[in-house]
N, C-alpha and C positions, 0 to 999 in steps of 0.2 A: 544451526540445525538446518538441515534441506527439508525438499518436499520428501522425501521419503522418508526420513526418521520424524519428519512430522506427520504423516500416513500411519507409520508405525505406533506412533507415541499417542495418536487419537483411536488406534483400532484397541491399544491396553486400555486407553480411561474407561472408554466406551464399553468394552465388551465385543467390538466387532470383529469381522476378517480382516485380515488387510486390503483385502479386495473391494471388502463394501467402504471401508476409511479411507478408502484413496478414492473412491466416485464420491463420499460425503464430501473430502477436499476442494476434488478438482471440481466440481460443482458448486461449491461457496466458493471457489477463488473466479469463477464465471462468471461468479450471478455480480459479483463488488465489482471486476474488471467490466459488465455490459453497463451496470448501473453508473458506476463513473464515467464511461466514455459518452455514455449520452446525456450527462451534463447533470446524474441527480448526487444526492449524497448518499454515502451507508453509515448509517451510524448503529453500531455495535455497542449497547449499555457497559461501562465499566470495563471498557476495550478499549474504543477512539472512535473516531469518523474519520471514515475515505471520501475524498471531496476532489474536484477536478478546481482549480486555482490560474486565475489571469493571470500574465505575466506580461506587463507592460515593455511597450517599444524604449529602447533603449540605444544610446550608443556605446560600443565596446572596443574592445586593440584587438590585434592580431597579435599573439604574444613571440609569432617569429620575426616579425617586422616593424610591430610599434603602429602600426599604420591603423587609423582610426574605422569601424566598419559600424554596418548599422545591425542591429540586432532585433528582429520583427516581434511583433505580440504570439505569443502564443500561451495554451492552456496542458498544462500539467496536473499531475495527479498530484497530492498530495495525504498528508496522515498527522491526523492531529489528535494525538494519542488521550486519555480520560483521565480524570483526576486520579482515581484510584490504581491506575496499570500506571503514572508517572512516581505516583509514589512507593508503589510495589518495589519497581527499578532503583531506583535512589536510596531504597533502605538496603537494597543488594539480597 
């Protein structure tokens, strides 16, 4: 599913335009992308949490040369989905 058949697929549940479901989208996909980058959590009940995740300094290869390189810290987004949407998926 893309952003537009998920636009689409929220303007049926809802009742809405597709015009007003695609500002409700692109407005919650805002508000989770401002709130992760500045470092908080979203957590969505019986959905997951969006969370920004350290990632320790490391060393790594260059997989064209073998040659050993360093690999700096940095922060990632991450999705650590809820009990109940892990088992939604898993029954299929």
């Amino acid at each position: 599913m893309n952003r537009s058949e998920l636009t689409a697929a929220v303007a049926e549940q809802a009742g809405l335009t597709t015009q007003q479901a695609g500002a409700a989208v692109a407005a919650t996909l805002d508000a989770i992308t401002k709130a992760v980058a500045s470092g908080d959590s979203v957590t969505v009940p019986g959905f997951g949490t969006f969370e920004p995740r350290q990632r320790s300094a490391r060393t790594g290869r260059n997989p064209q040369t073998g040659e050993a390189m360093d690999i700096p810290a940095s922060v990632a987004p991450a999705f650590k989905p809820a009990a109940a949407f892990k088992k939604l998926v898993s029954e299929g």
